[in-house]
N, C-alpha and C positions, 0 to 999 in steps of 0.2 A: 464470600467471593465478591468481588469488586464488580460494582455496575459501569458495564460497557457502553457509556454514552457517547463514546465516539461513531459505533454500528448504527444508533438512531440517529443520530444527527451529527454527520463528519462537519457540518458547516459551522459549529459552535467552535468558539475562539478561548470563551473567559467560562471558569465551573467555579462552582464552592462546593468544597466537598471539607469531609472530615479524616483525619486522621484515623488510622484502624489499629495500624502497629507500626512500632520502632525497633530497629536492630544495628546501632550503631549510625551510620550515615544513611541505610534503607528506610526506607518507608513502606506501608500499602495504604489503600485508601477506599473508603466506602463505594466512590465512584468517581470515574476519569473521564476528560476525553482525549487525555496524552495515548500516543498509539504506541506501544513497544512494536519493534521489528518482527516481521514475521510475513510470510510468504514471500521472501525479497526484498517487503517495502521497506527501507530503511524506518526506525524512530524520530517522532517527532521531538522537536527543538523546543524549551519553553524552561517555562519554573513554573515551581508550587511554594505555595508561600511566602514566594520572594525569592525563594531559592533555587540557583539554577539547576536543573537536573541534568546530571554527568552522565546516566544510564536507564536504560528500562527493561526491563528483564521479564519475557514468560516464564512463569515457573507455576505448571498445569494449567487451571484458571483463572487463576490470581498474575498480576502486574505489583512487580518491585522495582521502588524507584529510588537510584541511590544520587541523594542530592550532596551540595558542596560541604566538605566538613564543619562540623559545630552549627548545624542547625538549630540546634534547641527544641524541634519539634515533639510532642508527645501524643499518646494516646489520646484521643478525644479534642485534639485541635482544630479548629475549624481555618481550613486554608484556600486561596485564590487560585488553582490552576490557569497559565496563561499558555497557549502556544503559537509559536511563530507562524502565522496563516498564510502568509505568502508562500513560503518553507513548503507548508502543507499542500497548500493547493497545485503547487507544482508536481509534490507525490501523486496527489489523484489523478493530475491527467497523465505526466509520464505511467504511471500503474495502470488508468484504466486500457489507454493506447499499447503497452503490452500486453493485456487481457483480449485484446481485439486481435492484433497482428498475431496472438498465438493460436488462436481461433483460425483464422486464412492459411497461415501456413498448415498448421495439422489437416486442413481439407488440401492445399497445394500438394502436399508431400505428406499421400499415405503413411503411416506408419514410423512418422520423423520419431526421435526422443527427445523431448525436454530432461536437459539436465543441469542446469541453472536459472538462476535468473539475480537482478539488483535492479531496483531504481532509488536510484539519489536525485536529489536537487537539478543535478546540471544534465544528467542522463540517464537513461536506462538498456539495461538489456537480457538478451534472452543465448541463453546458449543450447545448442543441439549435437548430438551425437549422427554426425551425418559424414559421407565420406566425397559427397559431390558439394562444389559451392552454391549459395546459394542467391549470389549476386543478380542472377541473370530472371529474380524473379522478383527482385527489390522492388521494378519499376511498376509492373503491375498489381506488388502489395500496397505499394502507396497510394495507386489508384484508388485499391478498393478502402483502403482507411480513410481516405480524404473524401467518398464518398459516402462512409458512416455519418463522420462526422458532418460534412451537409445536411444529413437529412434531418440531426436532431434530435436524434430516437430516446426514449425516455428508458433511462436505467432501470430496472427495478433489484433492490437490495432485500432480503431477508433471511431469516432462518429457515432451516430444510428440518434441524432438530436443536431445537431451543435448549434441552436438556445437555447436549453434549456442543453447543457451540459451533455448531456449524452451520454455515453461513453459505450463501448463494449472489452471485446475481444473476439479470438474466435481462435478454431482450427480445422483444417480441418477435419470431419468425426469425429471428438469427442464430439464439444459442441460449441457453443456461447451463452456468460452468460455476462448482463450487469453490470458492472463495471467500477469506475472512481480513478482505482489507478496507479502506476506505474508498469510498466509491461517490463518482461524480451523480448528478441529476440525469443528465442527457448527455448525449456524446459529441453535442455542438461545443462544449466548456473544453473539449481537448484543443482545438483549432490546428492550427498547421502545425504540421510535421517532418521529419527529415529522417533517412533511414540508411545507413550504413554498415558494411556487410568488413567482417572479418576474421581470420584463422586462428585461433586460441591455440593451436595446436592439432598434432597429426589426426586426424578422421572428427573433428569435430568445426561448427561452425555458430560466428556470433554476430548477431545481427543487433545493434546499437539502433535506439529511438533517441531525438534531439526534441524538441520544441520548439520550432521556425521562429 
């Protein structure tokens, strides 16, 4: 199984890692800190061994990574993982900033449903199974995120069960919500933000996060 060096340290740019297996243009690899999609966050951008990787795929514990064709790569290669950190750092905060706003609203609105979510590069968001908008509470969600982020609070990221990969963060007097993505230090690294509210359709509501 592939070692998840992206969970100990999201802040690492450049790996060496080895080669595990080939299957045509796929790969796996002994250890990453390329992040395949998963909980919303989109995948990150980069190459391994030079090669650009087209896809990242979970498939159980293991990351399959299908890079450009005719890599040449084999068993037992030792190759350069590089990823796009700018790319990246913008997931952490778009990501951690929806981890927070779905924290306020779930206490705003009892009993709401999450039923989506995506964060890309340029935005994020959160969709809810709700039948009232929820425009009219945008102003004082922002409030309360903008005074997260002031105060600085120190993320804490770990395991809850090492053996089955599940992952936590949490912060102190606020919340612990489990979750298996990449995650910032402090919540001062998110900085401003911008919150917009819209209708995906009949009884359901989406509330879009920007990056100011």
């Amino acid at each position: 199984m592939v070692e998840k060096l992206f969970w100990q340290d999201p802040y690492l740019t450049r790996l060496e890692a080895r080669v595990v297996g080939v299957d045509g243009d796929a790969i796996t690899l002994d250890r990453t800190i390329y992040f395949a999609q998963s909980g919303g966050q989109e995948s990150d951008r980069g190459s391994i061994g030079g090669h650009r990787v087209l896809a990242a795929q979970k498939q159980g514990p293991e990351i399959v990574y299908a890079l450009e064709d005719r890599h040449g790569l084999k068993p037992g290669d030792c190759v350069l993982i590089e990823i796009d950190w700018p790319r990246r750092y913008r997931l952490m905060r778009l990501h951690f900033a929806c981890e927070l706003l779905l924290e306020l609203i779930y206490r705003a609105v009892p009993g709401i449903e999450k039923i989506g979510a995506h964060i890309a590069e340029e935005k994020a968001r959160i969709d809810f199974l709700h039948e009232e908008s929820l425009a009219g509470l945008l102003p004082d969600l922002l409030e309360q995120l903008n005074a997260i982020t002031e105060q600085d609070l120190q993320i804490v990221s770990d395991f809850s069960d090492r053996n089955q990969e599940r992952r936590f963060w949490a912060i102190e007097g606020f919340a612990q919500v489990p979750c298996g993505g990449t995650h910032l230090r402090s919540t001062g690294e998110i900085g401003n933000l911008s919150l917009k509210r819209k209708n995906p359709g009949q009884g359901k509501e989406r509330v879009e996060i920007r990056l100011a």
